[in-house]
C-alpha positions as CSV (number, residue, x, y, z in Angstrom):
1,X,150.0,-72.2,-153.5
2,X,147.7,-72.0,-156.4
3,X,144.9,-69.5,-155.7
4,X,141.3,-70.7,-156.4
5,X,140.1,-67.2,-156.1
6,X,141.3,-63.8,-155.8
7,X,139.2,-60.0,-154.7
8,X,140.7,-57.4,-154.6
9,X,138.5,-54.1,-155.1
10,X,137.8,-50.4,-154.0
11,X,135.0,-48.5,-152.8
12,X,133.6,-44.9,-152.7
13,X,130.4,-45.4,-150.3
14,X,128.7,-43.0,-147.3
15,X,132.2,-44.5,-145.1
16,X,134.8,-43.1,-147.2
17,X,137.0,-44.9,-149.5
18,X,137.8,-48.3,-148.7
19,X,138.8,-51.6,-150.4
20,X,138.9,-55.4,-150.0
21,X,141.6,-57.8,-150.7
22,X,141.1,-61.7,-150.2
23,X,142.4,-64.8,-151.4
24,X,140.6,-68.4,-150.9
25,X,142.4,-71.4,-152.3
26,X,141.1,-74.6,-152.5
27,X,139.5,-76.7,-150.0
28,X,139.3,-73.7,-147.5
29,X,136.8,-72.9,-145.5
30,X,136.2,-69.3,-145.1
31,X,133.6,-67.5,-142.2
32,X,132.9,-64.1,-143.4
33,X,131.1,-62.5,-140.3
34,X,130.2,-59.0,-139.4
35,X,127.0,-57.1,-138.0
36,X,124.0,-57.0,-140.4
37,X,124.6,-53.7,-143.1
38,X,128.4,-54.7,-142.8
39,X,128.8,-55.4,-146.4
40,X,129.1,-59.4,-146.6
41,X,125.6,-60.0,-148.8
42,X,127.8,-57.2,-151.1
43,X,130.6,-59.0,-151.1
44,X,129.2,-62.3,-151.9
45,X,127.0,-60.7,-154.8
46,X,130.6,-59.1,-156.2
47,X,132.2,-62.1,-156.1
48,X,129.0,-64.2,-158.1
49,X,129.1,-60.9,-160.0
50,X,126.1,-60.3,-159.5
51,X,127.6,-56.6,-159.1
52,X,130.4,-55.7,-160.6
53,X,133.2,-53.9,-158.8
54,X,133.6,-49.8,-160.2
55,X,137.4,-50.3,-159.2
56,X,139.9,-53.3,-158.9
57,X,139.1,-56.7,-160.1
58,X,138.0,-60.1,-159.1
59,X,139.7,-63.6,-160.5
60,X,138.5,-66.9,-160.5
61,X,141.0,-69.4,-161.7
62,X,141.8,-68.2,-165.6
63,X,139.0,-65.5,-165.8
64,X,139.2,-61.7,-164.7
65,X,136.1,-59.6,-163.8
66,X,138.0,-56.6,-165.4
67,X,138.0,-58.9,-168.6
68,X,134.7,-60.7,-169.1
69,X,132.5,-59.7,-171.2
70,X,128.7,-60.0,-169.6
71,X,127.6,-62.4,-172.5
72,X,130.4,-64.9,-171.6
73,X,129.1,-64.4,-167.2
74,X,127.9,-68.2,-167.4
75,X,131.3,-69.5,-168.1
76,X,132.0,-67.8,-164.7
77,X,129.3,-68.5,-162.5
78,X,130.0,-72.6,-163.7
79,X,132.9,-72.2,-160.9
80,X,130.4,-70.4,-158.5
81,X,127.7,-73.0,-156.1
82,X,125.7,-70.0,-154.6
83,X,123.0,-70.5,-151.7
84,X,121.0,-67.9,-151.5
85,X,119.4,-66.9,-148.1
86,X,116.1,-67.1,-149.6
87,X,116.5,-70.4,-151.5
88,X,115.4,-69.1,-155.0
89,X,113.4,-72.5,-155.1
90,X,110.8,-72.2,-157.9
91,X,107.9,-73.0,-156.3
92,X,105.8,-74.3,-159.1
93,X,109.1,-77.4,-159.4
94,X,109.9,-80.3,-157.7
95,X,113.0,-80.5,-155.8
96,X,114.2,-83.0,-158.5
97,X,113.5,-80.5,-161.4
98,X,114.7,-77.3,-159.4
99,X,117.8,-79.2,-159.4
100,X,117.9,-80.6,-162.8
101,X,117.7,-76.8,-164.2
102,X,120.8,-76.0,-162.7
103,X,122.6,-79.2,-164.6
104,X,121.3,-78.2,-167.4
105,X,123.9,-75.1,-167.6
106,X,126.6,-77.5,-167.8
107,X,127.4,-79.5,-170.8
108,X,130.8,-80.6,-170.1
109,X,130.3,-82.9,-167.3
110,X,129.8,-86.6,-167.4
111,X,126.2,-88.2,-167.4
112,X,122.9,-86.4,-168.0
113,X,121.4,-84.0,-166.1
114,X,119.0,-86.4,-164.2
115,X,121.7,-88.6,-163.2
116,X,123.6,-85.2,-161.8
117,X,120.7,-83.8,-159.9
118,X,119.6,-87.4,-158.1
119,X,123.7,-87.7,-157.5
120,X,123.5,-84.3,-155.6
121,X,120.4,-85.2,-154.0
122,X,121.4,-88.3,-152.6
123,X,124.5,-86.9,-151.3
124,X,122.2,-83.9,-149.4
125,X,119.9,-87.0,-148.4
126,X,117.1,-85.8,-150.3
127,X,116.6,-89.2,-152.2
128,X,113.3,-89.7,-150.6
129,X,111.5,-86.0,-151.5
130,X,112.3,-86.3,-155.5
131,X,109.4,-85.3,-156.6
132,X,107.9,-82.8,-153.5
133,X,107.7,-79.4,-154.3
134,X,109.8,-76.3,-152.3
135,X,106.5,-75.8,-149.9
136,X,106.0,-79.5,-149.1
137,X,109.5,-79.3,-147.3
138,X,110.8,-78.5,-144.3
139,X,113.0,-75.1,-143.8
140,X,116.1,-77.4,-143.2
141,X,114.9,-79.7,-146.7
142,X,114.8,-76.4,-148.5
143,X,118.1,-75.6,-147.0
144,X,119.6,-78.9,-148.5
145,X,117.7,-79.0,-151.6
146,X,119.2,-75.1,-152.3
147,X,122.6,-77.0,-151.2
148,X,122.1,-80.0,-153.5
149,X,121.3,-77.0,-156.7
150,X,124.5,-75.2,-156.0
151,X,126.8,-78.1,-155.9
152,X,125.2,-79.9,-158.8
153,X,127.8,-78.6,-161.4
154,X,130.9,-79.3,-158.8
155,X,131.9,-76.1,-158.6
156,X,135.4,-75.1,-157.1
157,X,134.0,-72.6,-154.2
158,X,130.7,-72.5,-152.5
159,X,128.9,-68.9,-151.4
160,X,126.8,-69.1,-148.5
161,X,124.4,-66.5,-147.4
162,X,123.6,-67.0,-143.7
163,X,122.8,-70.8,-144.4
164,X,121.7,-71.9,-141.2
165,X,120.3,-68.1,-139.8
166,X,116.7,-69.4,-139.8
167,X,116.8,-72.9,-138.5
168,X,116.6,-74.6,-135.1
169,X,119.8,-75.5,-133.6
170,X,119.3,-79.7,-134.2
171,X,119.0,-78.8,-137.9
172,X,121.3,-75.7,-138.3
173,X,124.0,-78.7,-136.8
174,X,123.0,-81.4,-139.5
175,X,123.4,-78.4,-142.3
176,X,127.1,-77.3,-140.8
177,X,127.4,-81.0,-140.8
178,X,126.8,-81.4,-144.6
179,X,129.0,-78.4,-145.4
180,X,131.7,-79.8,-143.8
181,X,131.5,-83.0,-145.7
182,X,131.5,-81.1,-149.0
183,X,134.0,-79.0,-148.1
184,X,136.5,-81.8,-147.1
185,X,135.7,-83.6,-150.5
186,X,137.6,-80.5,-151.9
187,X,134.8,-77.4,-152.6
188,X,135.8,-74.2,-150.7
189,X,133.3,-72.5,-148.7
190,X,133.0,-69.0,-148.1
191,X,130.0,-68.4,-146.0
192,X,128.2,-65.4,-145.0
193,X,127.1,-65.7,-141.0
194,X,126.6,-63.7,-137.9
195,X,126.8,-66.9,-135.8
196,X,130.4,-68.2,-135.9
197,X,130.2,-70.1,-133.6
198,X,128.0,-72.6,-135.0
199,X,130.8,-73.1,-137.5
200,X,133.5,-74.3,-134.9
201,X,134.1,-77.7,-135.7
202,X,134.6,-76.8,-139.2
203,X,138.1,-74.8,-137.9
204,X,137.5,-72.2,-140.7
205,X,139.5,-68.7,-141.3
206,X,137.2,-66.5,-139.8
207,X,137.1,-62.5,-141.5
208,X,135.1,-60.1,-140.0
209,X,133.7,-57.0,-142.4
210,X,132.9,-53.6,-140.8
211,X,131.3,-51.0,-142.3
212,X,132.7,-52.4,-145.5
213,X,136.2,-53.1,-144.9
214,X,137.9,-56.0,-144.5
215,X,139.6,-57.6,-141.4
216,X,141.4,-60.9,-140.4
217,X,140.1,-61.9,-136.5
């Protein structure tokens, strides 16, 4: 089976020596749970590259962290939809131009950037708040219009950070619901949580991190 993406790194931290190895191939859904300090938020921003691992390397189809120069990151981060658990919305945007930007870093896809971002709006059912700014929405339309940014450039894998932490159970369910859907039209997920559970009808792999280290439940 061909591997979407590939980690495998090592550590020196305040816990000893450690490392991570983990493979996620396409259309998987991956649950990366732990307690909060555990090391997923670190994982996710070594896999984005956000940080870039001391030891080891990370792979993402034909590219190698170990490799890559940081001029050519963009090329990498094309394969990479993150959702931040923040949003990153800029505030001062509408929802339709927050997720315009993000089109614009990809050339190489048909259609304009417009015709992308109302695409990944529509399918995130956004159609109706175009032109409404990050602080005329609701926590869940944030959620979805953060969603509708990451997926705009159909990248291969999805990173998640605690997607559906801050929201009421009714909408935390419509989000899992949404995930689902992209995931089954063929985008792996690897998503960040400390509530499992709320994942269940997904049937992901579920990992669990503890005190940095990698383990398979």
């Amino acid at each position: 089976m061909v591997k979407l993406l590939n980690v495998s790194y090592y550590y020196r931290g305040e816990n000893g020596v450690g490392g991570i190895t983990l493979e996620v191939a396409p259309g998987e859904f991956v649950l990366l749970t732990g307690k909060t300090g555990a090391g997923k938020t670190t994982l996710i921003k070594l896999i984005s590259l956000e940080l870039f691992p001391v030891t080891g390397e990370i792979s993402l189809e034909r590219f190698r962290s170990r490799d890559l120069k940081r001029r050519n990151l963009s090329r990498w981060r094309k394969r990479i939809g993150i959702v931040y658990q923040d949003f990153k919305l800029l505030r001062d945007r509408s929802i339709l131009d927050n997720v315009r930007l993000a089109a614009y870093c990809e050339t190489n896809l048909p259609g304009s950037s417009k015709t992308r971002a109302l695409r990944a709006l529509a399918n995130v059912g956004l159609s109706h708040k175009l032109h409404s700014r990050p602080d005329q929405l609701s926590t869940g339309e944030q959620q979805r219009a953060a969603i509708a940014r990451a997926l705009v450039n159909e990248p291969f894998v999805l990173l998640a950070d605690e997607p559906v932490s801050n929201l009421d159970g009714e909408t935390a369910s419509g989000i899992v619901e949404l995930l689902q859907r992209v995931n089954q039209a063929g985008t792996a997920m690897l998503i960040a949580t400390h509530q499992p559970e709320r994942f269940d009808s997904c049937s992901p792999r579920v990992l669990r991190m503890e005190r940095g280290r990698l383990a398979a439940t």
